[in-house]
Every structure is written in C-alpha cells, then in structure tokens.
N, C-alpha and C positions, 0 to 999 in steps of 0.2 A: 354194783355193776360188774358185768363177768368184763376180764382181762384176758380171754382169750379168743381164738375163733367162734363161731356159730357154725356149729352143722345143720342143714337142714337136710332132711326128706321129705320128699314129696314136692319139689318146688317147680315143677313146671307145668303144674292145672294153676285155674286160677284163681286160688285161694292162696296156694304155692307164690306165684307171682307178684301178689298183694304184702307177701311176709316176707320176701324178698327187696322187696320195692322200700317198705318199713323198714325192713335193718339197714340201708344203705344210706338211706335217708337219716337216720340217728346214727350213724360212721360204725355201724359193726363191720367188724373182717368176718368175712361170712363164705361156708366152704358149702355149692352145693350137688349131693352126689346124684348123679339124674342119668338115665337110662338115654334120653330125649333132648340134649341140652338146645337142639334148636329151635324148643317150643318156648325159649326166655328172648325176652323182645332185643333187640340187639343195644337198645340204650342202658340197660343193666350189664349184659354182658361185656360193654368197652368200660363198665367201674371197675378202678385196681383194687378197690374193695374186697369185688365178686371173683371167687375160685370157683371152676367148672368141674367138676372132677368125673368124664364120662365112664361107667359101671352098671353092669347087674346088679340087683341086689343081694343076688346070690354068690358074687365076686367077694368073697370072705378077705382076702389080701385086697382089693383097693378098699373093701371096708374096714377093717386094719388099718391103713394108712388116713383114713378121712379122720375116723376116732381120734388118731393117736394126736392129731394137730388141732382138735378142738378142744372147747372145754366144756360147751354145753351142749344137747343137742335138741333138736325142735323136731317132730314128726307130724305130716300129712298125710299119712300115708292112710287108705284105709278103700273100701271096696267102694263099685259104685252101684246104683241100682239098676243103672241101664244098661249092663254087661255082665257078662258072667264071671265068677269068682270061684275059685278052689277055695273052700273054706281057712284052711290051715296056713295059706299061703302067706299072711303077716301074721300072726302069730310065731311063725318058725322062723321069720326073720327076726322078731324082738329076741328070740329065742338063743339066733347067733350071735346077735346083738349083745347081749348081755357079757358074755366071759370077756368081749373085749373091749367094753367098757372098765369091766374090771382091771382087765392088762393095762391097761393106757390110763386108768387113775381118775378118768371120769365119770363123775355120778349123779350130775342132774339132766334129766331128758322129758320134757313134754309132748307126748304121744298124744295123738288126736281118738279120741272116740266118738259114741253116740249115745243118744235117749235111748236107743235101744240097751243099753248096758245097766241092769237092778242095782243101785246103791243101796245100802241102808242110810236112813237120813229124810231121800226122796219122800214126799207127800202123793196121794192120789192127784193125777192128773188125768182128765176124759180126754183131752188132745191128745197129751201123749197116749195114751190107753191108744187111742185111734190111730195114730200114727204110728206106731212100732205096731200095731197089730198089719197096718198096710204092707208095708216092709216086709213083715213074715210071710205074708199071701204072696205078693207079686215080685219078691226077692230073697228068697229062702237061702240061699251064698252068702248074699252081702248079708245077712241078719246073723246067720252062723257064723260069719268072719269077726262080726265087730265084736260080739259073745264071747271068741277063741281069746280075743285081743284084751279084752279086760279079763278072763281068768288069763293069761300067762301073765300079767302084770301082780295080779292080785297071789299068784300062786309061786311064780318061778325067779319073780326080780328079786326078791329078796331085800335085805335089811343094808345092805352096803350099795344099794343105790336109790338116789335122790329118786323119784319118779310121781308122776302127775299124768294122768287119763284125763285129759277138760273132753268132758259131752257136749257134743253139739248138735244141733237140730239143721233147720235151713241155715245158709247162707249166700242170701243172695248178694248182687252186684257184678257191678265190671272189674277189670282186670288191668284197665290199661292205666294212665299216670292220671287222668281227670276226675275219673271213677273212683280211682284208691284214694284221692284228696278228697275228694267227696263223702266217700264213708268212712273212713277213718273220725271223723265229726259226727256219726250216727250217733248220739246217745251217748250215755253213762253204758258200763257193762256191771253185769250180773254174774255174779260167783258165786254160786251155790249149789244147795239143795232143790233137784224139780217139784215147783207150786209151792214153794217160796216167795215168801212177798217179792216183787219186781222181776219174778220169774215168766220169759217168753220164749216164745219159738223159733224164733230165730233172729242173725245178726247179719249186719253188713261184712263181706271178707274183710272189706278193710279197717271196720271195727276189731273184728278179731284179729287183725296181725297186728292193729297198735296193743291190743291188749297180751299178746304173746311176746313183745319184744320187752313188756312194761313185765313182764313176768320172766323173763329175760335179767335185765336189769334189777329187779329188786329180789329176784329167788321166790316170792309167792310160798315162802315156807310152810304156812300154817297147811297145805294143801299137800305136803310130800306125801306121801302111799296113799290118796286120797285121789276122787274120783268125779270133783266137781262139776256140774254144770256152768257151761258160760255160754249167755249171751245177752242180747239186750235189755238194758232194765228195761222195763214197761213204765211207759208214762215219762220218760226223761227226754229232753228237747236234746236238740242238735248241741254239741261242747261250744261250737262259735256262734251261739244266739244270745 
C-alpha cells in the first residue's frame, strides 16, 4: 500500500469524481490538481483527506509542488470526443511531467488511455475494429491525442519510471455517492490483452476507480511499461450477489 499522498489528474469529470470518492472512501490523503475545483461535489471537498490544489496544467511550479508531496500519481486526463482537442496538448504535459517526477523521486503513475492505442499482445477485435475506426471518422483530435499519449509513454518515460497506460473503452455511470456504490459492485475487472477471454467494452466509472485505487494499493507490477486493457469481465455478476 502506498504511504504517501495520491495525486490525481483529471478529477473533476465524472469518472474523476468516482476515483476521488474511492480514495477517500479507503482513507487516502489524496492531492487533486484541477483547473475547475468547483465542479467536485462539496461533500468531498469538506474531507481533510482531500487537497484542492487550483492550477493550469501548464503551471510547471504548482506542478512541482503537487509532485513533490505525493508519491503516486493516477491520471484522467485525456481528450473527449465531443470537443475539440490540440492533439499534442497531453502528451507535452506527460512530457513536463516526467523530469519532475524525476526530481521529486517518484515513479509510479497510472495514465489513462484508449482502445484506440495498438498493443502488441491485443487479438483481433471487430468491435473495437469498429469503434476506434468511428473515433478516427468523427474525432480525428481526440484519436491523434490518445496516439500522441501512448508513443510519449512508450518513447520518452523511460526506464526510471514505474508507468502503466490502462485502455479503456466506455464508461458509463453516475457520478454522485449512490451511483459510485452502485458500480463500484459491477463485476469482476479484466486486465489484459483486447479479445481476451473475459475481454468487454466497457466498465462502470465506479468499477474502474475501485480497480485504480486496488492498483493503487498493491502496485499492479506485472503491468509497469505496459499497456493494458481494463474493464469488465464478461459474464461476472455483481461482487455483492
């Protein structure tokens, strides 16, 4: 179990909200750095838990100072399809990202990606075949971004830090405290290679922030410069049935 803070990014959509909700909920000291902090519900915000730490993320010194008081960090960050995106724009933040994790001595970071990003490993999938082909049609930004995001991991993080891309597909659900206890019981989760046995298309958010904080907690080693898929197994009942 990590002994120090949780950095997140991306914590104020709400998938963000759901991995927030999760680390507070299992007692992390959790730092998160948000452009937006008043899109977190105010019953998170009054936990002495939860540090706000309002920044751009091109604010190099308060990202400096978020780094240097955690010890792991969890990323959401990533484009969307219903808006437009600079391709380059997260990528060249993992980019600054990197020298100062270096400085500051910490080296495990869970960066979110997509099905869009080619593993070796992955099997043919006709879904995904169709889905990341849709994405390229009706969001050519968000497809070149997520692309950018998996070669600077695969290219520039280098061997001195812990790092892990989890691919995700859908995630649906809510966001508020009924829906997070709700899905958080979706299922078993899937860690792997895409069209792998128990391999599906999507998870509940709140599936995937218990499986982030569980990844959290036990370091998910086998997965470091690796570029897994997760989400719900296929065919696995709710965990409280």
């Amino acid at each position: 179990m990590t002994k120090g803070k949780v950095l997140v990014f991306g914590g104020t959509g709400p998938a963000g909200i759901c991995l927030l909700r999760e680390l507070l909920f299992r007692e992390h000291e959790t730092i998160v750095f948000a452009r937006s902090p008043s899109k977190i519900p105010e019953e998170l915000t009054k936990n002495p838990l939860l540090e706000i730490l309002k920044a751009e993320l091109s604010d190099l010194t308060a990202l400096s100072t978020a780094v240097s008081r955690s010890s792991v960090i969890i990323s959401l960050l990533g484009p969307s399809i219903l808006t437009g995106v600079e391709p380059q724009i997260y990528a060249d933040f993992y980019r600054a990202l990197f020298p100062l994790m270096r400085t500051h001595g910490v080296r495990r970071i869970f960066a979110m990606g997509t099905l869009s990003i080619p593993v070796e490993g992955d099997s043919f999938s006709l879904s995904r075949l169709m889905l990341v082909g849709f994405v390229r049609v009706v969001a050519s930004g968000a497809y070149a971004s997520v692309i950018k995001i998996g070669e600077v991991f695969a290219k520039e993080a280098g061997e001195d830090i812990d790092w892990t891309v989890y691919r995700i597909a859908g995630i649906p659900g809510g966001s508020d405290e009924a829906s997070w206890r709700a899905d958080r019981e979706d299922g078993e989760t899937f860690e792997g290679y895409i069209g792998g046995p128990g391999w599906s298309l999507s998870q509940k958010r709140g599936a995937l922030a218990r499986w982030l904080v569980d990844a959290v907690e036990d370091g998910k080693e086998k997965w470091i410069r690796k570029m897994p898929s997760v989400s719900r197994y296929a065919g696995s009942g709710s965990r409280r049935a």
